[in-house]
C-alpha positions as CSV (number, residue, x, y, z in Angstrom):
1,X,-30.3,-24.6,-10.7
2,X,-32.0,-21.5,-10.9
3,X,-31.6,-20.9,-7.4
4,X,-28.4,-21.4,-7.1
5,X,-27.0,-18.5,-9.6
6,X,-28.5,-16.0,-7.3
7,X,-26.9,-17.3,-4.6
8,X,-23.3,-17.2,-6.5
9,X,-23.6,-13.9,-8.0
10,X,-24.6,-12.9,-4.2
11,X,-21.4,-14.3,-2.6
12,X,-19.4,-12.7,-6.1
13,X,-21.0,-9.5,-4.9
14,X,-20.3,-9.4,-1.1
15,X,-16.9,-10.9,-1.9
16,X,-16.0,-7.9,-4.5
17,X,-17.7,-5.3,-1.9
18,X,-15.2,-6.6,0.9
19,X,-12.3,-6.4,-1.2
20,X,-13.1,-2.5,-1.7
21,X,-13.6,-2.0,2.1
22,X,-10.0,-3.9,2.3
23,X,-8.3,-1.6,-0.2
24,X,-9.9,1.7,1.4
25,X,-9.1,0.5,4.8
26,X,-5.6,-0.2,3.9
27,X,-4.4,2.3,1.3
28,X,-3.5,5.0,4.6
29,X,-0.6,2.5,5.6
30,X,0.6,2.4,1.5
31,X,0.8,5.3,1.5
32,X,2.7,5.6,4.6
33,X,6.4,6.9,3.5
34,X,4.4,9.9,0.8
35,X,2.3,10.9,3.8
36,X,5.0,11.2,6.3
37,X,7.5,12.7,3.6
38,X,4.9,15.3,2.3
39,X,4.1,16.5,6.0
40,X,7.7,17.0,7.0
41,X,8.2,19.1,4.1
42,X,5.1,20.9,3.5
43,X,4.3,22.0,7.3
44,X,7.8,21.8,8.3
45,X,8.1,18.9,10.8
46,X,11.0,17.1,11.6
47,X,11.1,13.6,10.7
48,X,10.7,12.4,14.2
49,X,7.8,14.8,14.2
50,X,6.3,13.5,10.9
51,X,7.0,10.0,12.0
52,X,4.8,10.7,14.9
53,X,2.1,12.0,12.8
54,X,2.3,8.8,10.9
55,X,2.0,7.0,13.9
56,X,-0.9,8.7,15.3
57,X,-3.3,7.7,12.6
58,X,-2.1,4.4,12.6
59,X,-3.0,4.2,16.4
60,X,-6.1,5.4,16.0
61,X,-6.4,2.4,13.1
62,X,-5.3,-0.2,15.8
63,X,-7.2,1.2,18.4
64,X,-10.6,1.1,15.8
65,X,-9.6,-2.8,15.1
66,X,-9.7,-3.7,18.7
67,X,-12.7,-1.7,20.1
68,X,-14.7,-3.3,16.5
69,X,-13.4,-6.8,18.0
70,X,-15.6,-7.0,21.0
71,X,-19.2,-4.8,19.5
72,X,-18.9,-5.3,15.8
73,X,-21.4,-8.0,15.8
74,X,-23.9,-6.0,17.6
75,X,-23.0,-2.9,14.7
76,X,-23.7,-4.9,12.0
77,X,-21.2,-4.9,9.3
78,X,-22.8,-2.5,6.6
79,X,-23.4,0.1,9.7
80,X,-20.0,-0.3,10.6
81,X,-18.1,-0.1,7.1
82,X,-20.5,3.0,6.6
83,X,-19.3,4.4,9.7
84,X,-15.6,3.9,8.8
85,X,-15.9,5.2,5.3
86,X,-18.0,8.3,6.8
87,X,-15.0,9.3,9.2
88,X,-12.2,8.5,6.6
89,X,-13.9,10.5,4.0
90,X,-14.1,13.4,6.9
91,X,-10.9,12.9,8.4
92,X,-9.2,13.1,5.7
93,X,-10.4,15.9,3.6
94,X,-10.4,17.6,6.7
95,X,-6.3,17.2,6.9
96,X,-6.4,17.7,3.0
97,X,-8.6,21.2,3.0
98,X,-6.4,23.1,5.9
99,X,-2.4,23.6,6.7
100,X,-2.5,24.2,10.0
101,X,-1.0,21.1,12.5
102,X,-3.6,20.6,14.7
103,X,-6.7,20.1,12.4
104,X,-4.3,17.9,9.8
105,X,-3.4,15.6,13.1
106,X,-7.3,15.5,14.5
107,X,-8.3,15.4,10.9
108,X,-5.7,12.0,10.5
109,X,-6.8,10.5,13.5
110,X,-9.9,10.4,13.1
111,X,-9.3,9.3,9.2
112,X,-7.2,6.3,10.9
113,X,-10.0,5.4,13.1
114,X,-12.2,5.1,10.1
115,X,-9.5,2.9,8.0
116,X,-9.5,0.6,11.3
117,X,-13.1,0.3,11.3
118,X,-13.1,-0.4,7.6
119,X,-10.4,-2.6,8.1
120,X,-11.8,-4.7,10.7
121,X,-15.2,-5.1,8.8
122,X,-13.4,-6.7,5.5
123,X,-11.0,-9.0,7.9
124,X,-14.2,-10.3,9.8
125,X,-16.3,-10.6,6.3
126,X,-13.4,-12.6,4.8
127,X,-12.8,-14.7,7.7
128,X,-16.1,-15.9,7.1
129,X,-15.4,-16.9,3.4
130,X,-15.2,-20.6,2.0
131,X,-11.3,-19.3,1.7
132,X,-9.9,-16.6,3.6
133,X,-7.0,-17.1,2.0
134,X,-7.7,-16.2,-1.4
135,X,-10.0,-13.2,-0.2
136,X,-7.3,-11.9,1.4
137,X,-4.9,-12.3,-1.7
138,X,-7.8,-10.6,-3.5
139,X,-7.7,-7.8,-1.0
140,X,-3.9,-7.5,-0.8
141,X,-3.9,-7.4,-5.2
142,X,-6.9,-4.2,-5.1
143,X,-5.0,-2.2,-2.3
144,X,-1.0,-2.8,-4.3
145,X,-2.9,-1.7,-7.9
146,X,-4.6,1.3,-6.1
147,X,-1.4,2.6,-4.2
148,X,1.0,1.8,-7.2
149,X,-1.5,4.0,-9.8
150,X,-1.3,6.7,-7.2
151,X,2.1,6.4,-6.8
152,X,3.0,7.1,-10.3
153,X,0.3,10.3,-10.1
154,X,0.6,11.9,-7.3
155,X,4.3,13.3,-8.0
156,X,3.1,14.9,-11.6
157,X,0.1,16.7,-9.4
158,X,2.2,18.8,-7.2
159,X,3.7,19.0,-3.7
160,X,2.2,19.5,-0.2
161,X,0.7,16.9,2.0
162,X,-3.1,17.4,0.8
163,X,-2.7,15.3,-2.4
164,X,-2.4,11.7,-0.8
165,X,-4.9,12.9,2.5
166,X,-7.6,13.7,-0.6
167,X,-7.1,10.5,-2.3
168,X,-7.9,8.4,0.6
169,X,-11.3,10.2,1.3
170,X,-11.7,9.8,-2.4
171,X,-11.4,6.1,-2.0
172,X,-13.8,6.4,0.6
173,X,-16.8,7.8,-0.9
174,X,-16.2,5.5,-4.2
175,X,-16.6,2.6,-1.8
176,X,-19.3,3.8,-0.2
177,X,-21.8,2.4,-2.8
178,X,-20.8,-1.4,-2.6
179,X,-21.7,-1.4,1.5
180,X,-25.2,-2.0,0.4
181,X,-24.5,-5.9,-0.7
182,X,-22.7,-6.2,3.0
183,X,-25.0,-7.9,5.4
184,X,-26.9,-6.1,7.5
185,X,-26.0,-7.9,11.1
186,X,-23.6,-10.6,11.0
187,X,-25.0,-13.6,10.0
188,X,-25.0,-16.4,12.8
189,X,-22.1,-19.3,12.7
190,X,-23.1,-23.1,12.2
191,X,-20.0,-24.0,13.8
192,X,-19.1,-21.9,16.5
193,X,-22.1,-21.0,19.4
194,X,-23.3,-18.0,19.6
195,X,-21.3,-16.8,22.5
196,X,-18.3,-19.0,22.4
197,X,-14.9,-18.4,23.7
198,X,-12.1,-17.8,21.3
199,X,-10.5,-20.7,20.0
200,X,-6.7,-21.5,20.2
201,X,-6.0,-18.6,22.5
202,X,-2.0,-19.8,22.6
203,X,-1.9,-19.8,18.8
204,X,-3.8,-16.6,18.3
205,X,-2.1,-15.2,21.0
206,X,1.6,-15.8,20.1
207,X,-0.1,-14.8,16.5
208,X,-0.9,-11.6,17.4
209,X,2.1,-10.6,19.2
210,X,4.5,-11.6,16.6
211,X,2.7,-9.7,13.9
212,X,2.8,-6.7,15.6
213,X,6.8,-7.0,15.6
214,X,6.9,-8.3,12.4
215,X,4.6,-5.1,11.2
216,X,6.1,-2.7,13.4
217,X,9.8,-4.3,11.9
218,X,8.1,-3.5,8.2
219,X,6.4,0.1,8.9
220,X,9.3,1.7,10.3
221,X,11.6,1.0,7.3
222,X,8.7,2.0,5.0
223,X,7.9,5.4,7.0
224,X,11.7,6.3,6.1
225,X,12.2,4.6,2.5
226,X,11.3,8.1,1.2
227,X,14.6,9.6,2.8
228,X,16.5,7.0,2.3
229,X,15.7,7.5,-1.0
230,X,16.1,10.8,-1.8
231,X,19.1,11.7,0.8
232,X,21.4,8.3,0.8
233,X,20.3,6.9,-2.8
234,X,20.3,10.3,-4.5
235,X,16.8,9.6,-6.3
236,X,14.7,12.4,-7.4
237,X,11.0,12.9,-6.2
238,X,9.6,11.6,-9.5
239,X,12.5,8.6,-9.6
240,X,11.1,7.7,-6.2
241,X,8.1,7.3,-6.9
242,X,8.8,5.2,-10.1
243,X,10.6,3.3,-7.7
244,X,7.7,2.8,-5.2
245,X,5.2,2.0,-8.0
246,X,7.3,-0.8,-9.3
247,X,7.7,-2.1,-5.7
248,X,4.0,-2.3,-5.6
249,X,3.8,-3.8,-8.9
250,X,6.0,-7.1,-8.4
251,X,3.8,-7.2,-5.1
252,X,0.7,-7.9,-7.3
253,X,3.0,-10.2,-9.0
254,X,3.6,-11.6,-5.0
255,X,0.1,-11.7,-4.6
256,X,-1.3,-13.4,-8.0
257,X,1.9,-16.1,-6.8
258,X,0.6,-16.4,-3.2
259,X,-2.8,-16.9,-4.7
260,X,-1.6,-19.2,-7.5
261,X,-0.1,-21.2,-4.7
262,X,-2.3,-21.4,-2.5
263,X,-1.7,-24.1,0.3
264,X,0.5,-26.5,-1.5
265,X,3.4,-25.9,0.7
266,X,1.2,-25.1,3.7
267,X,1.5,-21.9,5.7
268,X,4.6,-22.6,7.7
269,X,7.2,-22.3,4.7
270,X,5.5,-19.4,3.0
271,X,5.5,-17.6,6.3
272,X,9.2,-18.3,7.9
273,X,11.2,-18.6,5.0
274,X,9.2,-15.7,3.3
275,X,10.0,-13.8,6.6
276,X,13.5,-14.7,6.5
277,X,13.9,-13.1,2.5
278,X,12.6,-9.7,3.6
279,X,14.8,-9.6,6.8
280,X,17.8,-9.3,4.0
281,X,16.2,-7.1,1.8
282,X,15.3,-4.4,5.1
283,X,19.1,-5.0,5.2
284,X,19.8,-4.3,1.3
285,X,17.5,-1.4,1.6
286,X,18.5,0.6,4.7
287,X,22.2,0.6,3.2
288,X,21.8,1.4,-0.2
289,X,23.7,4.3,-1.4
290,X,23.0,3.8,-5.5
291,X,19.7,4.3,-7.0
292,X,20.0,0.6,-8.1
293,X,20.6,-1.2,-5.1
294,X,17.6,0.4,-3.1
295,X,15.4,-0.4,-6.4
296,X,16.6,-3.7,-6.1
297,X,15.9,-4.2,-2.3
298,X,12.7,-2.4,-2.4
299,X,11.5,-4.2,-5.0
300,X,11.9,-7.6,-3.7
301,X,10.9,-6.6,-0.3
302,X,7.7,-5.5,-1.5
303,X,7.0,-8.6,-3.5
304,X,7.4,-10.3,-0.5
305,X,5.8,-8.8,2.2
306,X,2.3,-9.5,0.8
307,X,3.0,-12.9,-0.3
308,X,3.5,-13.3,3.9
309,X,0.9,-10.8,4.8
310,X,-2.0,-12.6,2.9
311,X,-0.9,-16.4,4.6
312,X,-0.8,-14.6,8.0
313,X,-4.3,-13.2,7.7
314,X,-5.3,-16.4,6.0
315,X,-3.9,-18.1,9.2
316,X,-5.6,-16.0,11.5
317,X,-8.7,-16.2,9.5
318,X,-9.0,-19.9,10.3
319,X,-8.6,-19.7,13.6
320,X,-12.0,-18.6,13.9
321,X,-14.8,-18.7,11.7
322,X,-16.3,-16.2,13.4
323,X,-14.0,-13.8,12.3
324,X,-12.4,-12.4,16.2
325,X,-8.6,-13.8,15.8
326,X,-8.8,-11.8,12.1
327,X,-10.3,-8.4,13.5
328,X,-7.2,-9.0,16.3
329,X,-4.5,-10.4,14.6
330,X,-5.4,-7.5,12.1
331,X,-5.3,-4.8,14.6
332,X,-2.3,-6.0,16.7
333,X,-0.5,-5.6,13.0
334,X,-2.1,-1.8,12.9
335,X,-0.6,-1.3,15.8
336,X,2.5,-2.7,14.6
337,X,2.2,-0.5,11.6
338,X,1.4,3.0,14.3
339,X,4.5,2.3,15.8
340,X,6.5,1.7,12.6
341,X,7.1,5.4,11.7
342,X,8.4,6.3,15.1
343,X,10.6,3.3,15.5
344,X,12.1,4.0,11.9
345,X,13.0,7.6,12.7
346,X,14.1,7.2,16.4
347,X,16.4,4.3,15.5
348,X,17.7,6.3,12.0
349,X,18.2,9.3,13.9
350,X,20.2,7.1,17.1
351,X,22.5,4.6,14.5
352,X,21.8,5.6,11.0
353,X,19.8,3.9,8.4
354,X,22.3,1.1,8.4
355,X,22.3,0.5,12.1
356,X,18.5,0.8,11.5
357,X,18.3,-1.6,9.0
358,X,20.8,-4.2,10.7
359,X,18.2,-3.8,14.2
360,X,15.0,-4.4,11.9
361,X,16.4,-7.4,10.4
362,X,17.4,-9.3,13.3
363,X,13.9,-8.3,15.0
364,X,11.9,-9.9,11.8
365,X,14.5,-13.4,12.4
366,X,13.7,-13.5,15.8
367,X,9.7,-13.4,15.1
368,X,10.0,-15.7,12.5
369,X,10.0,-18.5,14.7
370,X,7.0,-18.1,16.9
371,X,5.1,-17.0,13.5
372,X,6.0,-20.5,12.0
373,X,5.5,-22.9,14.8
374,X,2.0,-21.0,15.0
375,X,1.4,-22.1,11.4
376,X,2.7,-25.5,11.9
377,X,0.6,-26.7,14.7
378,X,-2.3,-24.6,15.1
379,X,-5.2,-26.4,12.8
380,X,-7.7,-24.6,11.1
381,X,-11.4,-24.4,10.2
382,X,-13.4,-27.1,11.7
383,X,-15.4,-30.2,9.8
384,X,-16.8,-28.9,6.6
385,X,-19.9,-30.5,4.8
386,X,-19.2,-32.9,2.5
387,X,-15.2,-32.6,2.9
388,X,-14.6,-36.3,4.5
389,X,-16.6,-38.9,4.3
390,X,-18.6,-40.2,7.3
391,X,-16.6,-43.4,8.0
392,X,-13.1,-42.4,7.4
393,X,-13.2,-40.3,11.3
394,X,-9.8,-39.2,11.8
395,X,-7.8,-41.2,9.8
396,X,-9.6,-39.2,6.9
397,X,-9.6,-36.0,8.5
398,X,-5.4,-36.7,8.8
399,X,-5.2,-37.6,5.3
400,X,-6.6,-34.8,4.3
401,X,-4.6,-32.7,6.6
402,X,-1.7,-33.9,4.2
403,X,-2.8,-33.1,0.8
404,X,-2.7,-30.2,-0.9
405,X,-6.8,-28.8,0.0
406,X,-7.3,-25.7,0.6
407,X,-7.3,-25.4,4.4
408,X,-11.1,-24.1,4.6
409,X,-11.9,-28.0,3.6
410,X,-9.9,-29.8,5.7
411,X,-11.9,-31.0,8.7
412,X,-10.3,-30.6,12.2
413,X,-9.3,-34.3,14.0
414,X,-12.0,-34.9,16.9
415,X,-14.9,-33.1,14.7
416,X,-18.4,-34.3,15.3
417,X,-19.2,-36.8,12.3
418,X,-21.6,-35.7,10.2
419,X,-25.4,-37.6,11.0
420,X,-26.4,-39.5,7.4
421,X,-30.0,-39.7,6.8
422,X,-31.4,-42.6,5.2
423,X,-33.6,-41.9,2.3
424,X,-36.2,-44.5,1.1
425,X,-36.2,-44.5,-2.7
426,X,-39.5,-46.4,-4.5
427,X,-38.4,-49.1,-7.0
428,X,-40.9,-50.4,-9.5
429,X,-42.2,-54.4,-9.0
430,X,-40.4,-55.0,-12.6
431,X,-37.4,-53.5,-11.9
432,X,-37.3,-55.5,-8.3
433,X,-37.7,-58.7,-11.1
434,X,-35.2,-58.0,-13.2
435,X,-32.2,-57.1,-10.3
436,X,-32.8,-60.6,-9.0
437,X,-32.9,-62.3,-12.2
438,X,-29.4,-60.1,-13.1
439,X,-28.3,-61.7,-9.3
440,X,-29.3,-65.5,-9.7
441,X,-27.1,-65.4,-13.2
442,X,-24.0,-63.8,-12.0
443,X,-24.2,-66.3,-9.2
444,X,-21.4,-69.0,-9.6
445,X,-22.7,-72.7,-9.3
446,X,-21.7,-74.3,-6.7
447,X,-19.4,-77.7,-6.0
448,X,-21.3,-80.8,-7.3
């Protein structure tokens, strides 16, 4: 007993210290529409130009994620996360301390990079959890508290583009203490060999490419919410960002539901009819023209979108217990989010934000789909110990697959059985006596 509270408060701390490295990681993209709004009016960018910006450090994000995905096991996870916070923390102060273009793009680049290294090492670290799902709810709950408090502060601070850069390096070196309970390589997989291929490549595939859509569908109304705010809605700065703070608040309500749920409807519903809600409220949002209808869509769009988010990362999480379809999947949705800004302005600028919205909201039906044929017939983490019993095979393992257990115990049909190991347990001579005596009087008599 002693032994095992160690362990627990252990996994409690390297479960806590991945959520941090989740909410660093992601804050940049949260903060997406007061970045890209602060840099078009502080250094006097267009929007397509601030847009860009946006989508710069986001690339750099993505482009982080995917170079992680093939040496972060040699890094190590605490080297890596170190490595991220170190750049982020550099990049950007560096963008926050100067007003000249260049060094605020290289400084945001190189930030992004460092939020897609951070980023990766949290995905992979919860993909190796009992339940990913719930980590990632977790992580989803830290990062829409932080973002909501800062959006509520940062208006009352002043203007100018340093305020959210500085915040998000500030985030940075308050992680930095919690790497320490990371491991320092990645521990080896029972269930996976060493140097495996990747498992349901179709799935993860299909996976990855419709989260990018669907992310790239999300981004690019959020990089432009701001405006649409303040020029079609007629909010005031402050308004707005009342606005975007009680967004983020009923998506911690999203997320506490998502986690509160868990997998009682499965993955599928969650995902395509969750999909198919923030479809129409892109729609609501993009032609809003009163301060109450774009509070209204915004509100429910954000209280959805992380409900989604955590059971597509909690898909791609089981996948692989290894963790490569989560660094992946996670970094094709960076790059979903890079192109976001870009996509918003080019398509607001061509048709407006209602033509904008309409495009968006067909774009997230069509990837709907694929998303939720993924979630209905890929299966997850393989044979757990102690989840089935030995002699119930697959017909166990399928009758499991139908209740309501949280996917990381349901074992996968066709999974090795489990070896049982006969134990030989000394009985006392007297107690040998008095089982057969307690067997020769329950024995019925026999006929005649």
């Amino acid at each position: 007993m002693s032994s095992r509270r160690p362990r627990a408060l252990e996994a409690r701390a390297a479960l806590l210290a991945l959520v941090a490295l989740f909410t660093a990681g992601y804050l940049a993209p949260y903060l997406l529409p007061t970045i890209v709004g602060r840099l078009s009016a502080g250094l006097g960018l267009g929007a397509a130009q601030a847009g860009l910006v946006g989508s710069i450090l986001l690339l750099g994000s993505a482009s982080a994620g995917f170079t992680l995905a093939a040496h972060g096991e040699r890094i190590g996870p605490r080297r890596a996360a170190r490595l991220g916070l170190a750049a982020m923390a550099v990049g950007y102060g560096t963008a926050a301390a100067t007003s000249a273009v260049l060094p605020v793009v290289a400084g945001a680049v190189l930030g992004g990079v460092g939020s897609g290294t951070a980023t990766a090492v949290a995905a992979a670290g919860i993909a190796g959890r009992p339940d990913p799902h719930r980590a990632s709810s977790l992580g989803l709950l830290s990062v829409s508290a932080t973002a909501g408090a800062l959006y509520l502060t940062l208006p009352h601070l002043g203007g100018g583009h340093a305020l959210p850069f500085a915040a998000i390096a500030g985030t940075a070196l308050l992680v930095w203490p919690v790497t320490g309970r990371l491991p320092g390589r990645t521990p080896a997989v029972r269930e996976t060999p060493a140097a495996g291929p990747l498992p349901h490549r179709s799935a993860g595939a299909v996976l990855a490419g419709g989260i990018l859509l669907w992310s790239m569908a999300q981004n690019a109304l959020w990089g432009v919410s701001g405006r649409i705010g303040l020029t079609q809605a007629g909010l005031s700065e402050v308004t707005l960002g009342m606005v975007f703070a009680a967004a983020l608040g009923a998506g911690l309500v999203g997320v506490i539901a998502a986690g509160a749920l868990g997998s009682r409807l499965g993955r599928a519903v969650p995902i395509g009819a969750g999909t198919a809600l923030i479809a129409c409220c892109v729609l609501l949002s993009s032609a809003a023209e009163t301060p109450a209808s774009f509070a209204t869509g915004e509100i429910l769009w954000n209280a959805a979108y992380p409900v989604v988010l955590s059971y597509l990362l909690g898909l791609a999480a089981s996948l692989d217990p290894r963790g490569r379809w989560a660094v992946l999947v996670g970094s094709a949705s960076s790059l979903g989010v890079a192109c976001g800004p870009v996509t918003g302005s080019v398509l607001s600028e061509a048709a407006g934000y209602p033509g904008m919205g309409l495009t968006l909201c067909v774009l997230l039906l069509l990837v709907a789909g694929p998303m939720t044929a993924v979630a209905r017939l890929a299966s997850g983490r393989p044979l757990v110990p102690g989840s089935i019993r030995r002699r119930g095979g697959a017909p166990a393992a399928l009758l499991a697959a139908t209740t309501s257990a949280p996917p990381s115990l349901l074992p996968q049909l066709g999974a090795p059985e489990q070896e049982i190991t006969e134990i030989a347990v000394p009985v006392p001579a007297s107690r040998r006596r008095a089982v057969r005596s307690a067997f020769r009087l329950a024995r019925p008599a026999g006929r005649g």
